[in-house]
N, C-alpha and C positions, 0 to 999 in steps of 0.2 A: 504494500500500500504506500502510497505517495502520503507525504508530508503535507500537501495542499491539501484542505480539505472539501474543497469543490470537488476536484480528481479523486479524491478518498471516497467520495458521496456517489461519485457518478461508477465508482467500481463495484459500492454494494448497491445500487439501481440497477446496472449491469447483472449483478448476480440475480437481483431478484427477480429481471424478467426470466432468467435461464431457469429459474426453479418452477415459475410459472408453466414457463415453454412443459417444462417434464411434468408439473402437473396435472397438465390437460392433455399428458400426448396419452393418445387412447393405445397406443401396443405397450409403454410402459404401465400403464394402468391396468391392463388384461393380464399382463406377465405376474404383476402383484396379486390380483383378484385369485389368478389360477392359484397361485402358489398358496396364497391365506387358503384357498379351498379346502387344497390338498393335506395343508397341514391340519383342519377341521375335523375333516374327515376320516384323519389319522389318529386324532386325538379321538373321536366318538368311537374307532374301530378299537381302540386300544383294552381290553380288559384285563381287570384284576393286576397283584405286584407286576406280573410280568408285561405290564402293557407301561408302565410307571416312566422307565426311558422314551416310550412314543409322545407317551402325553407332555412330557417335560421339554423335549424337542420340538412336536407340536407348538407349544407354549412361547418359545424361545425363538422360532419361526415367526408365529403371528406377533411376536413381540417388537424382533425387527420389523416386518412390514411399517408397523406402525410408527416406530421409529422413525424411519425413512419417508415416511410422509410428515410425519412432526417436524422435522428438522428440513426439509424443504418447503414446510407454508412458515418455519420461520425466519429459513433467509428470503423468500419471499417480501414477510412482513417487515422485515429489516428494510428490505427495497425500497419499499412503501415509505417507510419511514424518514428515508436515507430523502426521498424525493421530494418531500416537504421540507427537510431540510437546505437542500439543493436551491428550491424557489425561496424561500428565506432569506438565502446569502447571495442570492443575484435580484430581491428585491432591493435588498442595501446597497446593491453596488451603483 
């Protein structure tokens, strides 16, 4: 990151459209959907102690998914943010 904080602001804008972009892109979203499915499904299939590693994997699956969407609507948000601030400091100027 640059020292200027116009070019620091316009790098997380920059990020946050790209997180946007993979939010709405529909094969990264189908590839997540699939995957949370699968692991769902592995967690329902799982029975009794010996199902105990599926369900926990399962778990730790669906956990990242959501991860990974968490953490890109918040450099998103960050964007957002970044871009109010942007018109701020080129109001002053």
């Amino acid at each position: 990151m640059s020292d200027d904080p116009a070019i620091a602001l316009r790098e997380r804008i920059a990020a946050g459209e790209r997180a946007r972009a993979l939010l709405g892109d529909p094969t990264l979203e189908g590839a997540l959907d699939a995957i949370e499915a699968d692991a769902v499904a592995a967690w329902r299939g799982a029975v009794g102690p010996v199902g105990l590693n599926t369900r926990e994997a399962s778990h730790a699956i669906v956990r990242g998914i959501d991860m990974i969407r968490g953490q890109l609507r918040a450099w998103f948000d960050d964007g957002e943010l970044a871009r109010v601030a942007l018109a701020e400091i080129l109001e002053e100027e």
